[in-house]
C-alpha positions in Angstrom: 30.3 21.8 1.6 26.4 21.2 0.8 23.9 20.7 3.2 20.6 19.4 2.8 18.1 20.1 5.8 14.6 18.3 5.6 11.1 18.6 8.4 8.8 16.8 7.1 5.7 15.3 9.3 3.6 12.8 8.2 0.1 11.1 9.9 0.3 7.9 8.3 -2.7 5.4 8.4 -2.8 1.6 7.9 -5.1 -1.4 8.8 -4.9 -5.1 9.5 -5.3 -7.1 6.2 -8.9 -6.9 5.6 -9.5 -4.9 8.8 -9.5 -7.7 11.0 -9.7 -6.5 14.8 -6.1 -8.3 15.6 -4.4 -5.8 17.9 -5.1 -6.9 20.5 -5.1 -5.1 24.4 -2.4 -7.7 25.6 0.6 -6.3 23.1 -0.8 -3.0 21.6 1.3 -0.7 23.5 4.4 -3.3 22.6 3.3 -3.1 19.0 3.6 0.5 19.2 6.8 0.6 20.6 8.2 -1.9 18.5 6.8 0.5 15.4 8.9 3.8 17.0 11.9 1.5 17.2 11.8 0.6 13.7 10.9 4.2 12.2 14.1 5.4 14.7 16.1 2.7 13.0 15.2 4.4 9.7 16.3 7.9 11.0 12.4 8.7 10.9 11.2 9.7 14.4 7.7 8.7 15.9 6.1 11.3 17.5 2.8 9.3 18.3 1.6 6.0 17.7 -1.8 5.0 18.7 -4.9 3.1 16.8 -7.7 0.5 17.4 -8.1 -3.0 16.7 -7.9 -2.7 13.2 -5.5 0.1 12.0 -2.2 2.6 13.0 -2.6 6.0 13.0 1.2 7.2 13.4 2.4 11.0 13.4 6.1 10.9 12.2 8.9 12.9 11.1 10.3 11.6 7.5 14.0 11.0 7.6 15.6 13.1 4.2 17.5 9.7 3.5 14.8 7.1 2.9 11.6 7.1 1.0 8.2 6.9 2.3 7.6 3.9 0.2 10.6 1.8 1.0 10.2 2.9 4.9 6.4 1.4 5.0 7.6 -1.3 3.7 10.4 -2.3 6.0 7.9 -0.8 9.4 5.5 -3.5 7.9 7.1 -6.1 7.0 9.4 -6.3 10.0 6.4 -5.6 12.8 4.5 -8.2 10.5 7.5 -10.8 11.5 7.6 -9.7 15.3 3.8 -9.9 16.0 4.1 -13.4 15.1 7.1 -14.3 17.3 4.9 -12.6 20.6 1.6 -14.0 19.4 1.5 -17.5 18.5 -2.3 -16.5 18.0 -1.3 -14.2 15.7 0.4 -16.5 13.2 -1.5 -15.1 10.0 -1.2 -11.6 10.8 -0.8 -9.4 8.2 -0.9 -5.1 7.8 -2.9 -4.3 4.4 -1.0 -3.8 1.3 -1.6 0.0 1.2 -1.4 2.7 3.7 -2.6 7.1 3.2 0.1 8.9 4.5 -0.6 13.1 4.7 1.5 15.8 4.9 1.1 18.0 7.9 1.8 21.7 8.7 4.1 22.2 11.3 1.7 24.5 13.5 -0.4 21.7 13.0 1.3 18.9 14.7 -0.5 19.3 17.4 -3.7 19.2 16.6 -3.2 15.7 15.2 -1.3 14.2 17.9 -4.6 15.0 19.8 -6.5 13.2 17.1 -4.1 10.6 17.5 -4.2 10.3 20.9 -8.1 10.1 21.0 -8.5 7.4 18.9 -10.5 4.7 20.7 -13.1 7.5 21.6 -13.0 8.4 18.1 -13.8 5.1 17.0 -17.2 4.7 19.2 -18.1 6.9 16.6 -16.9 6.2 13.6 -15.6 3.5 11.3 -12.2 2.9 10.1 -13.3 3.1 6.2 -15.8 6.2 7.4 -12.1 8.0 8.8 -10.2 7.9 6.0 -12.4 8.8 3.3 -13.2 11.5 5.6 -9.3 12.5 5.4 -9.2 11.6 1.7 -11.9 14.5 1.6 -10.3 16.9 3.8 -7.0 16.1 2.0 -8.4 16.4 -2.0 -7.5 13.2 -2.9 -9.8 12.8 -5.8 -9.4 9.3 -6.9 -8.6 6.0 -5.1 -9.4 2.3 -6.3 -11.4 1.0 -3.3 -10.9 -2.8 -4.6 -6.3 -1.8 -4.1 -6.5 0.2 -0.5 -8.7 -1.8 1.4 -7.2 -4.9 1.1 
């Protein structure tokens, strides 16, 4: 009998259709438990979920059964449809079309979940765009359409 055995971890990255400070203080930490429920659902276990007003940064590992692709798109679509049922504020609330999503060493894991975990001092700093081309950088990503990711 075969066995296929998978680790992957991931440090995804997504924003609020055009970056629009809509997390709010009052449900962000529901938000982000809502997001682990959904990856768990998906066999995909959240190991940090944390952001700003704008964007996600989550720390994950990838379930072997589903693709990245297909899981953004049900975490997003389906958080999409619950902000809107806890925030009747929030009726127009949308995640951006695309998302960076980075592989990440195991002996590296925790060094990001500190990142993660530091994100609103972080962002005193430095701007959403400023972080990810930053990782786009550090990452070798050479090209990206500006015009398709940030909106």
């Amino acid at each position: 009998m075969g066995q296929s055995l998978s680790k992957l971890y991931v440090h995804l990255i997504f924003g609020t259709k055009n970056r629009l400070p809509l997390i709010n203080k009052e449900f962000e930490q529901r938000l982000y438990s809502y997001l682990a429920g959904t990856f768990k659902k998906y066999e995909s276990t959240a190991i940090i979920i944390n952001g700003a007003a704008d964007h996600v940064h989550i720390l994950f590992v990838l379930s072997k059964n589903i693709a990245l692709a297909k899981l953004l798109e049900e975490v997003k679509k389906q958080s999409s449809k619950w902000i809107k049922t806890i925030d009747k504020n929030n009726q127009k609330f949308a995640w951006q079309i695309g998302y960076a999503a980075f592989s990440v060493s195991g002996s590296k894991v925790d060094v990001v979940k500190k990142y993660i975990e530091n994100q609103k001092e972080h962002h005193k700093k430095k701007t959403f765009r400023e972080e990810v081309e930053e990782f786009l950088k550090q990452y070798d990503v050479i090209e990206y359409d500006e015009k398709y990711f940030w909106s």
